[in-house]
N, C-alpha and C positions, 0 to 999 in steps of 0.2 A: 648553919644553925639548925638545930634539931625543933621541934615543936614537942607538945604535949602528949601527941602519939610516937615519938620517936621519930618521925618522918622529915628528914631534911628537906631544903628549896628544892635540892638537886632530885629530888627524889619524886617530888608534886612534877616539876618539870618535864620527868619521864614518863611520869606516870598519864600527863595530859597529852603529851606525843603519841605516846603510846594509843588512849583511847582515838587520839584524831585519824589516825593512822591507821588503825584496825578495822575502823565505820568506813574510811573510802574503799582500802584493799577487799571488805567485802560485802558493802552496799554498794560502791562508789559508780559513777559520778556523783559527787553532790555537792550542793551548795555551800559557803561560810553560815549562812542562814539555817541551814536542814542538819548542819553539823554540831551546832546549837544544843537545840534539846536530844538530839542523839546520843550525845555525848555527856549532856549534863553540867556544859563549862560554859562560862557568861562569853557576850559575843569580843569582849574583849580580850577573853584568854584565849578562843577559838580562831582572831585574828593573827594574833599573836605567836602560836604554836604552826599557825598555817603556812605564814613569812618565813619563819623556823626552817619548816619543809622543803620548803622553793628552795630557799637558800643551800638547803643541804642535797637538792638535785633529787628528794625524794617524791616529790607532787607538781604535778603541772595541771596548767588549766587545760577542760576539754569540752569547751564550748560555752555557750552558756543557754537559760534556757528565763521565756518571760514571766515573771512576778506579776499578782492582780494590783493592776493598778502604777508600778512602779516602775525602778527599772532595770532592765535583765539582768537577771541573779550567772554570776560566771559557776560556770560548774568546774568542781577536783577531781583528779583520780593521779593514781599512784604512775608513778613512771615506771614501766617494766624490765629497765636496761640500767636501773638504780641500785641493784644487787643480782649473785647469782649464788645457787647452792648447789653440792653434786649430790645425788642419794645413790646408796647403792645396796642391794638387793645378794647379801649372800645365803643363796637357795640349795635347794635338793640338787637342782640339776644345774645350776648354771649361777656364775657371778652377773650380775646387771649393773653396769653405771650410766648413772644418765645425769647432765646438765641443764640447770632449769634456769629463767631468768627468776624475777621476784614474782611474778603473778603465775609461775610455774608452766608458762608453757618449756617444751621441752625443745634444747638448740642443740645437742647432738647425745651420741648413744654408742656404748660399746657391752660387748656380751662376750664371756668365757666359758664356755659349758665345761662343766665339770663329769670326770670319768669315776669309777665306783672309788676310787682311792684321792679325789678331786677335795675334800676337806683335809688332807694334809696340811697345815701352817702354813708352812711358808710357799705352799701352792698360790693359797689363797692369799695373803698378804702382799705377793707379785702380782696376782690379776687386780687389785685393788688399786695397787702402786701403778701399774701399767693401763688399767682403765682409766684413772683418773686424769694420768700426764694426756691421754689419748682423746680424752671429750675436752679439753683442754684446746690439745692444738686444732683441733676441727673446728673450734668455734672462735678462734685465734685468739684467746681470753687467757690474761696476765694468771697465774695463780694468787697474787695478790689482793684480786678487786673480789675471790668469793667471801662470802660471808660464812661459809661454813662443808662440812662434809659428815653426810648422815651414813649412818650404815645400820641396816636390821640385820641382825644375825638370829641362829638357832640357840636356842637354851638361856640360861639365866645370866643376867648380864650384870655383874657388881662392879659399883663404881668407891675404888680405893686411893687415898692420898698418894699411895707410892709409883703405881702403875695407872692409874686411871682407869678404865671400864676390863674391866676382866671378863674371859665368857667362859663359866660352866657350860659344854655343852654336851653331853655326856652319849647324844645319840648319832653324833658326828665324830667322836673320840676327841673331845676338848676339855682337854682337863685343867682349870685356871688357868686359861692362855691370857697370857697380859696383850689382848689384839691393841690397844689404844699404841701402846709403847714399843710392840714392832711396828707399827706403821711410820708412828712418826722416827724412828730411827731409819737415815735414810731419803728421808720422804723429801720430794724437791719445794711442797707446800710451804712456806712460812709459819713462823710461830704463831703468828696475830694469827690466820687458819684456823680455828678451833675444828673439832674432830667428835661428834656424837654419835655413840655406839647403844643401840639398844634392840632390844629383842622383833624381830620380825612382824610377827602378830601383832605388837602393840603396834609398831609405825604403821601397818594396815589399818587398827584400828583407827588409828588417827586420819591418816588420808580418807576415811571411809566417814569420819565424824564431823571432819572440815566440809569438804565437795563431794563426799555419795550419799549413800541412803540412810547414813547415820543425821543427817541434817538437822537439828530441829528436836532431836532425842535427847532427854536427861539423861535415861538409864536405857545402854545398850550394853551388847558381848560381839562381838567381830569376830567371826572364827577362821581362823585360818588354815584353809584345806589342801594342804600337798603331799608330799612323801610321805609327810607324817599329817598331827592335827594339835593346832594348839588356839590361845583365846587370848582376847584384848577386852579386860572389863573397864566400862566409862559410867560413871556415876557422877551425881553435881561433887562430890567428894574428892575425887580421882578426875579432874575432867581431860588431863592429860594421857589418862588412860593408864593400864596398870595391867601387866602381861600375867597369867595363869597358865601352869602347866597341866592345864587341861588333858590333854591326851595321857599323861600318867595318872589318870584314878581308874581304879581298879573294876573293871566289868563283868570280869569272871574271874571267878576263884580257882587258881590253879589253872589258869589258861595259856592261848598260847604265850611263847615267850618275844617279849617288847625288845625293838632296837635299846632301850635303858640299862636290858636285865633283866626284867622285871616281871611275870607273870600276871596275864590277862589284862595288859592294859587299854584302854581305849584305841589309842595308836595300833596295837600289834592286830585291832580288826576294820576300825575305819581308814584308815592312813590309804596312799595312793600304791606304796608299796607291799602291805600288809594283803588288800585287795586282788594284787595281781600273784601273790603268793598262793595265796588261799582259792583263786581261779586255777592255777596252775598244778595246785596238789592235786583239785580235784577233780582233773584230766583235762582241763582244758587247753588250746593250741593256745599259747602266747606268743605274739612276735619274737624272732630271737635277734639279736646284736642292734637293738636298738634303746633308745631310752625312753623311760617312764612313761613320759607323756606322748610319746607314739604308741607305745604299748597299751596306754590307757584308751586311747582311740582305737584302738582295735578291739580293744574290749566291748566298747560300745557298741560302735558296728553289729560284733557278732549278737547279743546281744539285742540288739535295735534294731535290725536289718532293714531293708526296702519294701514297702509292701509288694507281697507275692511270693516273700524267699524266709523260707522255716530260720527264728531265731535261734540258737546256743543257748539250750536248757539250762548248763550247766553257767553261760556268764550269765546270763540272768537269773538265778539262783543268789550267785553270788554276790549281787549287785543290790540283790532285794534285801538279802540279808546284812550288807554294808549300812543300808537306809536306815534297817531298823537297829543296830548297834549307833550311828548315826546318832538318831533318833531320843535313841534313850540315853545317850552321851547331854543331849539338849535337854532334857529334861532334867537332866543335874542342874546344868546351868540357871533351868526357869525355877527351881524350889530354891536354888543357894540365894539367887542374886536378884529375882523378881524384875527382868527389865523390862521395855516398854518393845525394843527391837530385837532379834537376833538377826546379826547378817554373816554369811553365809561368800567368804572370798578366799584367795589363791587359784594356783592352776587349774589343780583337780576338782576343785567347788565348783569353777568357772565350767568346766569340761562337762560333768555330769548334769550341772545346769538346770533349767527348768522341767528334764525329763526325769528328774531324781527327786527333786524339791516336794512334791505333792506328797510321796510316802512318808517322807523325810519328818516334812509335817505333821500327820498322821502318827507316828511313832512319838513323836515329842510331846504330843497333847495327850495321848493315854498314857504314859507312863507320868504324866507332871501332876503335881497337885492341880486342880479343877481352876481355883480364883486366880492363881498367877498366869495358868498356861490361858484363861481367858483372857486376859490381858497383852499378853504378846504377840508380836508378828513375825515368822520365820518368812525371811528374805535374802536373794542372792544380793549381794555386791555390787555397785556400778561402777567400778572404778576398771575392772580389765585388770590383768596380767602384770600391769605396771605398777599395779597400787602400793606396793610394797615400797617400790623405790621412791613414787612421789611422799608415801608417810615418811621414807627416811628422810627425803629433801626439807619435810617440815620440821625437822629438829631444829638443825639452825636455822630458819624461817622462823619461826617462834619465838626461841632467843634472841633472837634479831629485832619481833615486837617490844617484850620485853624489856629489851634496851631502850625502850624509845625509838627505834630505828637506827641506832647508833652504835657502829663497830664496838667489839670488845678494844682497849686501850690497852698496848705493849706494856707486861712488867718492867718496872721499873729497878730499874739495878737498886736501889738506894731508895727506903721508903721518903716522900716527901715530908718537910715540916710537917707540924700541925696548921702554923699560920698561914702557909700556902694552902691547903686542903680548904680553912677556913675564908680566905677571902676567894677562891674558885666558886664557894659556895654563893655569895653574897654577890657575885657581880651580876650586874644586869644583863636581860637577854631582851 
């Protein structure tokens, strides 16, 4: 039965799992008493929804701890072996999957490095399929008991009735790949499996919003720095976050030319590969027959040397001049979007690191309007190298809140009555 705001029994129900459930997973341990006004539910709905929990294998007691005066208040926390999710990470240089229980630590791990022709389709769709069977059998887990499969990819990711998530990705050569609907053709996962495809930078942004340096922030931008460069904006608005293709606006007119096409884009002078291009035109030794991220350390190196030994004029040059392209790429972000943080992750963010960050800074606050750029803080990432893949594991992890904690339910061949729908509603819990 619906109420006056529209909002079914079934619906309050969720909705009460849901906030009990969200307070332990990231306050938890705590008390039936501390879950109370946390939550905002009388102690009898909080008892209630707790029984719920237990019964459904998702909350177990973890001790308890003494009340003034009374007596010991039993403490909750989320059971970590009560769901699992896989995220995976299709990057510059390599496929990532990785296996999380529900409080994300990680139970096993598989990696596919990819070669300059390594975004080909059905390349990828095999290391996806083959990763996934693979963190699978390591952790000897049914495919039936995950709750889901996250995946960030490059480029714009639309999600359509026919095909499900399609990805424009036009710097990888992905032209409306329907990736949801190759995968699951094929795939050994079950239907009930669901399958969330979304843009890289945002599930960074997300990982970095849940457990990094995003903590705590209303309004931040996540940016994501590898091959290329792109942005995860989070607003109270957006608080799921909201992917920008940052790295195509335009920084010089008639500049060089962007992996998109495209003339003078951000990308085509901050990016990881753009960086080592533009070292290498301008006679600098770059590693040969290796990948990006050894190259990028090499660049460093030269670069950065040991004290005592004369740095590479020319990658340091280079390097200085990335900060400040960098730099005033950031200062778009601080006039468009006024946040409170900028952070600063992927490989090559991670690489250049706190020896980059200080000019980085520097560029961004003079080129920014004066009141916003005082108000921001340009910072790296806490999250490491994996961030990407733990933001994809948080798609279905979130969906999962959302439900209440409670699996999506198999289509049903045959829609039910109405009468059955309606007394499901009304029965007691």
């Amino acid at each position: 039965m619906a109420g006056r705001n529209g909002r079914t029994v079934r619906d309050l129900r969720r909705a009460n799992r849901t906030a009990v459930l969200q307070r332990l997973y990231f306050e938890g341990p705590l008390s039936r008493f501390e879950l109370g006004p946390a939550t905002g539910l009388s102690s009898g709905s909080v008892s209630n929804v707790v029984a719920d929990l237990v019964a459904d294998g998702l909350v177990q007691e973890a001790g308890s701890v003494d009340s003034d005066g009374g007596r010991p208040r039993t403490l909750l926390k989320v059971v970590p072996g009560s769901g699992h999710m896989i995220g995976v990470d299709v990057g510059e240089t390599r496929v990532r999957i990785e296996l999380f229980d529900l409080t994300l630590t990680e139970l096993a791990r598989a990696e596919r490095p990819l070669t300059r022709r390594g975004h080909e389709v059905e390349a990828i769709v095999g290391h996806i399929r083959d990763g996934v069977a693979e963190v699978l059998a390591a952790a000897g887990l049914a495919p039936e008991r995950l709750l889901g499969v996250g995946i960030g990819v490059p480029g714009i990711v639309e999600h359509t009735p026919e095909d499900g998530a399609v990805v424009h990705g036009q710097t990888i050569g992905w032209d409306a790949v329907p990736l949801e609907r190759l995968l699951r053709a094929g795939s050994p996962l079950p239907e009930t499996v669901p399958c969330f495809i979304d843009n890289g930078a945002r599930t960074l942004g997300q990982a970095e919003m849940w457990f990094g340096a995003g903590r705590g922030a209303d309004n931040a931008v996540v940016v994501l720095f590898g091959s290329g460069v792109g942005a995860s904006l989070v607003t109270p608005e957006v608080e799921q976050g909201r992917a920008v293709e940052w790295g195509h606006l335009t920084v010089r007119v008639r500049g060089r030319r962007c992996r998109c096409g495209a003339l003078g884009c951000l990308e085509a002078y901050a990016g990881a590969e753009s960086l080592l291009a533009r070292w290498r035109e301008a006679g600098g030794v770059v590693p040969r027959d290796t990948d990006e991220e050894t190259a990028l350390t090499g660049m460093l190196a030269a670069a950065y040397p040991p004290e005592g030994t004369a740095a590479d004029p020319v990658a340091l040059s280079v390097l200085e001049e990335t900060a400040e392209y960098l730099g005033a790429g950031l200062s778009d972000l601080i006039n468009l979007f006024q946040p409170e943080r900028i952070l600063i992750g992927g490989w090559a963010g991670l690489q250049l690191g706190t020896r980059f960050l200080p000019a980085v800074r520097r560029h961004a606050v003079s080129y920014a309007l004066r009141h916003p750029a005082e108000k921001v803080t340009v910072d790296l990432g806490r999250l490491g190298p994996d961030a990407v893949t733990v933001g994809a594991a948080i798609l279905p992890l979130a969906d999962f809140f959302a439900r209440g904690g409670r699996r999506p339910d198999p289509e049903p061949r045959n829609p039910p009555p109405a009468w059955s729908t309606a007394l499901k509603e009304r029965a007691p819990r």
